[in-house]
ZAMARGU-4260 file (C-alpha; in steps of 0.2 Angstrom, whole numbers, plus 5000, padded with zeros to 4 digits):
<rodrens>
0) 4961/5417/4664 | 4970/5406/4676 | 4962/5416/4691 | 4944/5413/4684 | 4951/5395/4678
5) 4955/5393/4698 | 4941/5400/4704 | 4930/5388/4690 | 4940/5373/4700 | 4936/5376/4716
10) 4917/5379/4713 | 4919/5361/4702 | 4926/5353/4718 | 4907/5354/4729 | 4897/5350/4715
15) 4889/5334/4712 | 4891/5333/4693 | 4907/5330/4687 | 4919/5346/4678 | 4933/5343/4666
20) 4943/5350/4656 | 4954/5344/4640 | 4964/5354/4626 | 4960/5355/4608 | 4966/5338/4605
25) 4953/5330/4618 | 4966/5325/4630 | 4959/5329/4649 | 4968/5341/4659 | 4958/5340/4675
30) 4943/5331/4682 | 4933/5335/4697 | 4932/5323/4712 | 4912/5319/4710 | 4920/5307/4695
35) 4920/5294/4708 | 4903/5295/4710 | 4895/5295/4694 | 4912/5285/4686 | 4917/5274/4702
40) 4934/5277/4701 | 4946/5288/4708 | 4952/5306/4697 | 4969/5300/4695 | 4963/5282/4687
45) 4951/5291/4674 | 4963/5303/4670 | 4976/5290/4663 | 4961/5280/4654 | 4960/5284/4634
50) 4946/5291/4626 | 4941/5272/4620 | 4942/5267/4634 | 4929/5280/4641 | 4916/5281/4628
55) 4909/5268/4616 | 4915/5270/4599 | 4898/5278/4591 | 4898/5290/4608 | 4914/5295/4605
60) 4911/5298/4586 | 4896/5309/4590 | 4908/5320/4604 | 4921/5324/4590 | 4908/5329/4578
65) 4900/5340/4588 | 4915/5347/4593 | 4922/5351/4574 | 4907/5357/4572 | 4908/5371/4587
70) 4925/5375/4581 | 4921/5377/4562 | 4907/5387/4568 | 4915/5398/4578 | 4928/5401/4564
75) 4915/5406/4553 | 4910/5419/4564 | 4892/5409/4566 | 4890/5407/4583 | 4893/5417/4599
80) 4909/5414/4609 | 4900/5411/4625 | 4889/5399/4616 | 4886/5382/4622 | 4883/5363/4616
85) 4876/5348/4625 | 4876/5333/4619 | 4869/5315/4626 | 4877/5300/4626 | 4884/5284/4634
90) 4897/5282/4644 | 4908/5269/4652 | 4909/5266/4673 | 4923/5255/4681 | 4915/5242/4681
95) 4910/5239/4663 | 4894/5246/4665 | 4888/5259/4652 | 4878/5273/4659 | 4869/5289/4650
100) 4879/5307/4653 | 4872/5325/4647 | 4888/5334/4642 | 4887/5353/4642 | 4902/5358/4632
105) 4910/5376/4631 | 4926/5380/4622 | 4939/5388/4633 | 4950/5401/4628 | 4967/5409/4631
110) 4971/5429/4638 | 4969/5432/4620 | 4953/5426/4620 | 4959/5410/4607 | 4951/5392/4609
115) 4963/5383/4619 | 4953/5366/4625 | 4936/5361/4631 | 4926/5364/4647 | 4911/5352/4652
120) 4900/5348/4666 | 4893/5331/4663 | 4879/5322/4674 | 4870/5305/4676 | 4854/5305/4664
125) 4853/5284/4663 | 4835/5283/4669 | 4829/5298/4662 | 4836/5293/4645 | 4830/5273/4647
130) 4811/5279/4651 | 4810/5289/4636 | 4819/5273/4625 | 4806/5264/4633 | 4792/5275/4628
135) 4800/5276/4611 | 4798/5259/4610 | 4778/5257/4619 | 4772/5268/4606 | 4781/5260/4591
140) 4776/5240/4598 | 4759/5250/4601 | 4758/5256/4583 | 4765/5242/4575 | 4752/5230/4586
145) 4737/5238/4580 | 4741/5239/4562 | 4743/5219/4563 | 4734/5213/4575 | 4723/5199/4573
150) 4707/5205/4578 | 4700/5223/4580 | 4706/5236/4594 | 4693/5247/4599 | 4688/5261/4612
155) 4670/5265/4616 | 4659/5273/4629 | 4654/5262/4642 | 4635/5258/4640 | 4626/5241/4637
160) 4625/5245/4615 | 4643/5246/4615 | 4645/5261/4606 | 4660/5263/4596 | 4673/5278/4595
165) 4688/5271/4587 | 4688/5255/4578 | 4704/5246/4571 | 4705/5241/4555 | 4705/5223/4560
170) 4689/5226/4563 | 4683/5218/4544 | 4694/5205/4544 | 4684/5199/4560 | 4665/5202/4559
175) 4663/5206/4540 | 4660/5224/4544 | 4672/5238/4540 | 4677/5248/4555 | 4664/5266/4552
180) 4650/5254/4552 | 4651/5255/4570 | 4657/5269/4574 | 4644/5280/4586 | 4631/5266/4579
185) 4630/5271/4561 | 4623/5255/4554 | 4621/5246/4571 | 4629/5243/4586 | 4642/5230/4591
190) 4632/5223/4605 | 4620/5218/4589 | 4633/5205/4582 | 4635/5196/4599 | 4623/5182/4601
195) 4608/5186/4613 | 4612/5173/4627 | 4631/5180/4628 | 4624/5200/4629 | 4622/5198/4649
200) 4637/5187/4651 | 4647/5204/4644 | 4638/5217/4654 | 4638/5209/4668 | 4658/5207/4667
205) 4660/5226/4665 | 4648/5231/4679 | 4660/5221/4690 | 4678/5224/4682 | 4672/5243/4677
210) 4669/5253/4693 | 4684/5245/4705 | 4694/5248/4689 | 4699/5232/4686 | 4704/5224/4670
215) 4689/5214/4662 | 4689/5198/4651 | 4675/5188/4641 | 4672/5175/4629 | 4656/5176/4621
220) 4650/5172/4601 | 4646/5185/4588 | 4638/5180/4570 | 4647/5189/4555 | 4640/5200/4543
225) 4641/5184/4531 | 4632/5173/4545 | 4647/5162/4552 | 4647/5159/4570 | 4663/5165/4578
230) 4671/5163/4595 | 4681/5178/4603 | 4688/5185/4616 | 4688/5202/4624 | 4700/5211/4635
235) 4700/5228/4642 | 4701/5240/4654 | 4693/5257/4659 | 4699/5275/4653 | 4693/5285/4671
240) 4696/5306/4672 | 4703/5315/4686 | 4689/5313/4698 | 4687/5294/4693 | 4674/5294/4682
245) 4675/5281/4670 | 4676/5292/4651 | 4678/5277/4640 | 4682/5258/4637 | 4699/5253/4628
250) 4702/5236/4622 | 4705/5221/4611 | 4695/5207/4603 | 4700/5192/4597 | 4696/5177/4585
255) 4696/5163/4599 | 4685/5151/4588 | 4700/5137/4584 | 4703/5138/4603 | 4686/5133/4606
260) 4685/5119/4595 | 4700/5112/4601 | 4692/5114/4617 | 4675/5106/4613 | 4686/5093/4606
265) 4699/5091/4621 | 4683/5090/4633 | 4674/5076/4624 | 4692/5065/4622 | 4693/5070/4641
270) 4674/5063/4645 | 4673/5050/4634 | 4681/5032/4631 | 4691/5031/4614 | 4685/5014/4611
275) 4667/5013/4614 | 4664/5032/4616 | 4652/5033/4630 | 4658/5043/4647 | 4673/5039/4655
280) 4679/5034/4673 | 4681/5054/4674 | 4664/5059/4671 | 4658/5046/4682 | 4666/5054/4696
285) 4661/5071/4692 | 4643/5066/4687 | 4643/5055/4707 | 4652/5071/4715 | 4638/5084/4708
290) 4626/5069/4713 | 4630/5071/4730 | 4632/5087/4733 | 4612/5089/4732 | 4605/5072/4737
295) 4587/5072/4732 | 4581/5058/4744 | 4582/5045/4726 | 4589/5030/4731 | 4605/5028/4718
300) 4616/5012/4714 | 4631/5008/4705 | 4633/4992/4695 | 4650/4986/4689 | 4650/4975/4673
305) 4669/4965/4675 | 4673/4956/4656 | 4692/4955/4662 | 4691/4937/4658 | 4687/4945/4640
310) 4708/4947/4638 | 4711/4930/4638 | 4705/4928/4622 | 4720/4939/4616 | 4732/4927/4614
315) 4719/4917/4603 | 4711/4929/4591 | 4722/4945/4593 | 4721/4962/4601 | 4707/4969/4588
320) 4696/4957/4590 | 4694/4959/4610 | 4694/4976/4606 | 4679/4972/4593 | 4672/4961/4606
325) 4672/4977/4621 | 4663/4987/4605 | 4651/4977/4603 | 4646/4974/4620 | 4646/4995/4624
330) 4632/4995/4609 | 4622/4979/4616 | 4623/4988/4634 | 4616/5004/4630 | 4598/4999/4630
335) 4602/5001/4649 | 4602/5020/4646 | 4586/5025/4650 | 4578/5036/4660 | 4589/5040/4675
340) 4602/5025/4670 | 4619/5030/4664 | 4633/5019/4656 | 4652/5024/4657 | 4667/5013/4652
345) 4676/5014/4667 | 4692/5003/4662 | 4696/4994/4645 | 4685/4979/4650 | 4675/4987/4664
350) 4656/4994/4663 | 4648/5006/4677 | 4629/5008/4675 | 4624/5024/4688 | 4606/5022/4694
355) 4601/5037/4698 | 4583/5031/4703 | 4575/5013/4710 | 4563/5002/4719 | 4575/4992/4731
360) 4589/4976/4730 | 4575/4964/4720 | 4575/4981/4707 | 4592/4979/4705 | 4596/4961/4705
365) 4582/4960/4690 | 4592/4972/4682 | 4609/4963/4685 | 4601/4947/4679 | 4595/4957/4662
370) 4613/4962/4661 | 4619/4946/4662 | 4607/4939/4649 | 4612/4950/4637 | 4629/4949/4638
375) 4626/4929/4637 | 4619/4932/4619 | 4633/4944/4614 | 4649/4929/4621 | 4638/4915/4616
380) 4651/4906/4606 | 4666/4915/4617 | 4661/4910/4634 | 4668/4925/4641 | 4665/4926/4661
385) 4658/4940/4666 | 4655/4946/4686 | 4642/4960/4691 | 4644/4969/4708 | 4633/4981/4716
390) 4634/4994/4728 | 4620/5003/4735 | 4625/5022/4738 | 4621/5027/4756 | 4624/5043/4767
395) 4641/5033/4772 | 4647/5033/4755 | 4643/5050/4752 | 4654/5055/4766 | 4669/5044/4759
400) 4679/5049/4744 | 4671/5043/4728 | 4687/5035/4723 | 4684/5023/4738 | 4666/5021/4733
405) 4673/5015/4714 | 4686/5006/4723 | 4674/4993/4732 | 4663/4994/4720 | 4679/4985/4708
410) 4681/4972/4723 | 4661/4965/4721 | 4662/4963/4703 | 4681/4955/4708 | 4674/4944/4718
415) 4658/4942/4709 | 4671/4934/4695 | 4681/4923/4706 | 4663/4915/4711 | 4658/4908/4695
420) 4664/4892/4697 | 4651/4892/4712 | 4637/4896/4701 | 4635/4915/4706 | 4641/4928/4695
425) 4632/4945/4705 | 4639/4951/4723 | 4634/4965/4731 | 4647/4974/4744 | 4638/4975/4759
430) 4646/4970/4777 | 4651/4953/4771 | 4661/4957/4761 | 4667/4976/4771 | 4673/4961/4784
435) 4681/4949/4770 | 4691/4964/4761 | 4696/4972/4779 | 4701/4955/4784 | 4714/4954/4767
440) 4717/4970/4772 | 4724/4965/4789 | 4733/4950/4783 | 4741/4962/4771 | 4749/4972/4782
445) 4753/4959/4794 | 4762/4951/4779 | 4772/4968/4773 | 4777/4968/4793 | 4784/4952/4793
450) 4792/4956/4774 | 4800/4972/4784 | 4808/4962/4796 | 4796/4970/4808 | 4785/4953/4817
455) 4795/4938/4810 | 4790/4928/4824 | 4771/4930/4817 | 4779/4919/4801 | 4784/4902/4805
460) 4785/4884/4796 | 4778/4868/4798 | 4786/4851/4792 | 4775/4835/4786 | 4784/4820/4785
465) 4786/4811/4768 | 4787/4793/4768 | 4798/4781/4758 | 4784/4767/4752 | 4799/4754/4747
470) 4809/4757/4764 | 4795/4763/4774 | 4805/4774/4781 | 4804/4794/4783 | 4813/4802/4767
475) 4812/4820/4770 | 4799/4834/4775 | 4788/4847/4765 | 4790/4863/4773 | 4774/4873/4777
480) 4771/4892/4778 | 4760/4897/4793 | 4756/4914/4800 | 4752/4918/4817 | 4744/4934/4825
485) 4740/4943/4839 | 4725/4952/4829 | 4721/4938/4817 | 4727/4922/4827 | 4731/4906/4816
490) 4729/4911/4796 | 4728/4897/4785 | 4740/4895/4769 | 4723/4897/4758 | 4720/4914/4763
495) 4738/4921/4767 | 4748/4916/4753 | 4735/4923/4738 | 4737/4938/4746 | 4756/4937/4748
500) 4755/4933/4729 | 4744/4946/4723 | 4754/4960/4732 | 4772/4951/4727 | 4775/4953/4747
505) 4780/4933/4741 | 4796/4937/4736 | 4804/4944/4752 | 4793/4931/4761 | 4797/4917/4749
510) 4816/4921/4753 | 4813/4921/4772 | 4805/4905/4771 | 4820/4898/4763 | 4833/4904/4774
515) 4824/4897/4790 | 4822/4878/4778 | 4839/4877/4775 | 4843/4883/4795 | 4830/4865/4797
520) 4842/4856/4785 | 4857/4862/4792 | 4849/4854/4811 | 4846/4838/4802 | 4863/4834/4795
525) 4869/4839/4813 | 4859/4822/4818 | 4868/4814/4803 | 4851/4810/4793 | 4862/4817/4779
530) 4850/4809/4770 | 4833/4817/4771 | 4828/4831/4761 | 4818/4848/4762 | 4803/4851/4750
535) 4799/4871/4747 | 4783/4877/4738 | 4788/4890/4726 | 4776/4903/4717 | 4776/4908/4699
540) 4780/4927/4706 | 4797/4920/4712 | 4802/4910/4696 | 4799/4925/4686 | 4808/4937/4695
545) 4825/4941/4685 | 4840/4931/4697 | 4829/4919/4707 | 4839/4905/4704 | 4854/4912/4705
550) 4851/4921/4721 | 4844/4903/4726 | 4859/4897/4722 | 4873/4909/4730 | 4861/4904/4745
555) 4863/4889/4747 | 4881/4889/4746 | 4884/4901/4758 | 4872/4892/4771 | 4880/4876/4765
560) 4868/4866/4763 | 4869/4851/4749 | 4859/4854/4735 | 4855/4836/4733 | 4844/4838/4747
565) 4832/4853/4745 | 4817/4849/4735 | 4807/4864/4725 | 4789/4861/4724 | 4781/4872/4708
570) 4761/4867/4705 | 4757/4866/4686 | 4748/4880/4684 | 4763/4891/4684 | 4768/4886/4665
575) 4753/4894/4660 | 4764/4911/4667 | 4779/4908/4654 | 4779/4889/4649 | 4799/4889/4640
580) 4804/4902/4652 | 4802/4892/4668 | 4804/4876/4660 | 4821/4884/4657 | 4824/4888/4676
585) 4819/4872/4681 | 4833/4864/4670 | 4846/4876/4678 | 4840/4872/4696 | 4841/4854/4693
590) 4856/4855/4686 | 4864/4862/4702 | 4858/4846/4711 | 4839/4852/4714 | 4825/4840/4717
595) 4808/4848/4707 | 4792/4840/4709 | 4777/4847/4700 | 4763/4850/4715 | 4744/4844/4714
600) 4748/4836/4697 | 4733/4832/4687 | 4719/4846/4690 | 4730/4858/4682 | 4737/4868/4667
605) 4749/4855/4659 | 4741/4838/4664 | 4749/4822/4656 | 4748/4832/4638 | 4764/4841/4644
610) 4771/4833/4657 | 4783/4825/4647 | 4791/4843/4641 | 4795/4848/4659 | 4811/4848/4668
615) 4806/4842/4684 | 4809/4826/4694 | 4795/4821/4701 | 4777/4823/4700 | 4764/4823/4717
620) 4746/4819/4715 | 4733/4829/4718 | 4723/4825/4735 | 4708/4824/4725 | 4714/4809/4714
625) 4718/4800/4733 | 4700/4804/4737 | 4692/4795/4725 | 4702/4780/4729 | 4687/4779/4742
630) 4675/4781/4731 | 4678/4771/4715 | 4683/4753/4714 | 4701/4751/4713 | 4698/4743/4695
635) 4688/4760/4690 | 4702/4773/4699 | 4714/4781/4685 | 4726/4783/4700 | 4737/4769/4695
640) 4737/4773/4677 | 4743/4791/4683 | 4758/4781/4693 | 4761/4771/4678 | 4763/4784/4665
645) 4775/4794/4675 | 4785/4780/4678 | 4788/4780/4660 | 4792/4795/4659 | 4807/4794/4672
650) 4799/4802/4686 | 4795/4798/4703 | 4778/4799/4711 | 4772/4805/4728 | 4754/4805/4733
655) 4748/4818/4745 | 4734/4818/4755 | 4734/4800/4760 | 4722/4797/4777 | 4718/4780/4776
660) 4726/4763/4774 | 4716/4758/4760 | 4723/4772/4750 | 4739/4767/4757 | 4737/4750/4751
665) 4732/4755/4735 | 4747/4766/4730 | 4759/4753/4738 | 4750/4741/4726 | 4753/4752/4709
670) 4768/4756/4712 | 4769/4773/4720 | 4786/4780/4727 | 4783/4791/4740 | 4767/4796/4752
675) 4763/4812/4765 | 4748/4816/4774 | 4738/4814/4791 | 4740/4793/4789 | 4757/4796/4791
680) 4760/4812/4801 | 4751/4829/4802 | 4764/4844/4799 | 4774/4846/4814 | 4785/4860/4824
685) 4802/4861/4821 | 4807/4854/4836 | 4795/4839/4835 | 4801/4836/4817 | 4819/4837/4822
690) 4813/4824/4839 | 4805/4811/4826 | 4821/4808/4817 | 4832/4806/4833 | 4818/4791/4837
</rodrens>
């Protein structure tokens, strides 16, 4: 025994399985060197490791079975002595890992031919053993799929009836029919139940997926055997022989008819407005984007209706009535869509009207003028403004981005509204106004420049001269923005400073402006005219920026300037912004020592009605009240009563604008404090400014 045991060890030590040996009690007594290999670690570790620390439980409960079992066996005289048992089961590598071993197991015997241990050969089995789990579990998900699957799984042969060889009992559930109705065509076909128009649509997917054996996928609509009209979807693929032949079709079909309505549902939400349900800004752009791609030689137009003025009537009749209003005109609008005319709702409160189809510009201004008639009769006791622009779609346009196009045609009915008060509510873009917007469109980025720190010197401020009627001496200066370029040379106020607004670029700007005021300030106290103040124009954008006053604040003291001598200059029309909320700043600023003077007083928002409510300390008359001085007779003038009321209210008065020594003479005369303008100085440079006060 030990010779053939020895000669067993030294074969076991140039195999790549691994031998081993144990007694009868299962403790191992040798193990071949290939353990490193299939366990990853070394002979002498694996033979110190327990049995649990080898196996899993349930392995090691299925090893000592099968070995009690041999043993009883073999007792009983039931099997041979040479016999043999393999078992399969998971083992434990170094690492932690858990492969698959076959263990072939013999029982080993003394001289006397008595069981005295185990001999085994075991071996690596892992991907063997997980393919066939994996298979195990295919065909039981494949079984277990079929039986419940929502639809009907099918194989048939591949020809344009659809003839059916196996048919899934789902079958019923989807069409009405039970499964044998179809098979080999016994009542009729499937391809009968698909609806006519979707019959092609199918075949011609499987001529193209079938014969490069690629997968195939369809949605068509069947009608049941009770007449109900269903969506479904069919997937599958090609059963081929050995020389590629295609033998049959296997597949699934499925009940897709909830998905499509949702669908349906999703594409109309996603085409339409929600409020007045006609095609959205979306649609228009994919309806202009079709358009173009095969220009027929029609001559096509886009009209924009503008109602934004519509949601100023918010704040006085509530949200659903304006959205009421915007109903009512989408239903008065749509006896524009005819013939080649469509109407989409582009934004809240905007209109489109595609013209597909017209005469030339008169065409289209007659139709922009019966636009505007009608919507007169819908807002005839709101007074709604309304602004029409048109653009003309030419090759140009094709060749730009139809976001563009939309883009320009929102800047003509823009500017179409910011014209009413001139009598003109239509404006077509054409190169008048191409060279107005590219103009904005260079003082815009002039101004972001300068806001960057990029071109200050292209910013720079002017100072007119106030003058003290009672000493008639100069009391201070108003400091004026202006902007200087190498593209756009001298830019008036009027122009940059809308702009500068609209695109907040006024806050940085603002804050600059500031800074290089109080450096002016600072030159004026160094002449020792501590006396003489600094006005600075403020917009509503800045008030209503969280921190403004207290930035303002924290810069004044660290550019030391005295408070007592900066004036703010706010025009009235900025209470319509926030009334209580700016009022409130106010009182704070003046309450550090700040001078605020409501500019161009009288022509706007809070007139004399009001004026009494504010914080301010001063109030300027508009130019357009010092006008008229030259107009009316002093006894018919309302200047004076202007003066008068203020003065009652505590505040003092300055008049700008003043040119003449009539007007002069006539403020001196009522009573007015203070007067600026070209009678008394036009604004000067810096330098000058500082050069007047030393005289």
């Amino acid at each position: 025994m030990l010779e053939s045991e020895k000669k067993y060890r030294n074969i076991a030590e140039n195999v790549s399985d691994v031998v081993w040996q144990t007694d009868l009690s299962l403790n191992l007594t040798y193990i071949s060197p290939s353990v490193e290999r299939l366990f990853g670690e070394q002979p002498e570790a694996y033979l110190k490791k327990k049995l649990d620390e080898r196996f899993p439980e349930h392995a090691l409960n299925r090893i000592r079975l099968m070995l009690s079992d041999e043993m009883k066996n073999e007792e009983n005289q039931l099997i041979p002595k040479d016999r043999s048992g393999t078992i399969e089961v998971q083992h434990y590598r170094a690492d932690g890992s858990i492969i698959w071993i076959e263990m072939n197991v013999s029982i080993l015997r003394d001289t006397q031919g008595n069981a005295a241990g185990f001999l085994g050969v075991s071996r690596d089995i892992t991907n063997r053993k997980l393919a066939e789990l994996a298979l195990e579990e295919s065909e039981r998900s494949k079984s277990i799929l079929i039986s419940n699957l929502p639809g009907l799984a099918y194989r048939c042969k591949y020809d344009r009836q659809g003839t059916m060889l196996i048919v899934s009992h789902g079958c019923y559930a989807l069409t009405g029919y039970l499964p044998e109705n179809f098979i080999n065509n016994r009542d009729l076909t499937f391809n009968d139940i698909i609806n006519p128009e979707h019959r092609d649509i199918l075949w011609r997917e499987l001529e193209r997926a079938v014969p490069q054996k690629l997968p195939y996928r369809c949605e068509y609509e069947i009608t049941t055997a009770r007449g109900e009209h269903k969506w479904v979807i069919e997937m599958g693929q090609g059963v081929y022989s050995d020389d590629g032949e295609v033998e049959a079709l296997e597949g699934i079909i499925l009940d897709i008819s909830d998905r499509k309505e949702m669908e349906n549902n999703l594409r109309y939400i996603n085409e339409h407005d929600r409020l007045t349900g006609l095609y959205n800004r979306g649609y228009l752009e994919k309806i202009l984007g079709s358009d173009f791609a095969q220009m027929d030689g029609k001559k096509r137009a886009l009209i924009s209706i503008n109602l934004s003025m519509i949601q100023l009537l918010t704040a006085n009749y509530g949200f659903h009535y304006t959205q009421k209003l915007i109903q009512k005109t989408a239903e008065a609008m749509t006896i524009y869509c005819v013939n080649s005319h469509m109407l989409f709702s582009t934004y809240e409160n905007r209109f489109v009207l595609y013209i597909a189809d017209y005469k030339d510009r008169v065409d289209l201004i007659e139709i922009a003028q019966n636009i505007m008639k009608t919507l007169e009769a819908v807002f005839v006791t709101d007074r709604v403004g309304v602004g029409i622009g048109i653009l003309e779609i030419n090759r140009n346009h094709i060749e730009s981005n139809i976001d563009m196009l939309l883009r320009k045609l929102l800047i003509a009915s823009e500017r179409a509204l910011n014209d009413l008060d001139k009598g003109s509510s239509i404006c077509f873009y054409d190169q008048e106004l191409e060279a107005i917007v590219h103009r904005e469109s260079e003082i815009r980025k002039e101004l972001t420049r300068i806001a960057a720190g990029e071109d200050a010197s292209a910013l720079y401020l002017q100072y007119q001269p106030i003058l003290d009627l009672k000493t008639n001496t100069i009391c201070g200066f108003e400091a004026l923005a202006r902007l200087s370029t190498t593209n756009l040379g001298s830019v008036s106020p009027v122009e940059f400073i809308p702009i500068a607004e609209k695109t907040k670029l006024i806050i940085p700007i603002g804050k600059e402006i500031f800074l290089r005021a109080f450096r002016f300030l600072n030159k004026i106290n160094a002449l020792g005219c501590g006396s003489i103040s600094v006005a600075i124009n403020v917009s509503a954008i800045q008030l209503l920026k969280p921190g403004f006053s207290g930035s303002l604040l924290e810069t004044i003291r660290e550019m030391h300037v005295n408070p007592q001598n900066i004036g703010i200059e706010i025009t009235e029309s900025v209470f319509s912004s926030d009334y209580d909320y700016i009022n409130g700043i106010i009182l704070e600023l003046r309450g550090a020592g700040l001078h605020i003077a409501i500019d161009d007083f009288g022509t706007g928002y809070s007139s004399l009605k009001r004026e009494k409510e504010l914080n301010v300390n001063c109030l300027k008359i508009d130019k357009y009240f010092i006008d008229i001085l030259l107009e009316d007779s002093p006894e018919r003038a309302i200047t004076g009563d202007i003066i008068s009321m203020a003065h009652r209210l505590g505040h003092c008065v300055i008049a700008e604008g003043v040119e003449y020594e009539e007007q002069k003479r006539y403020l001196e005369t009522h009573g007015c404090d203070k007067i600026q303008g070209y009678l008394i100085s036009k604004p000067l440079d810096e330098d000058v400014a500082l050069q007047s006060l030393r005289a």
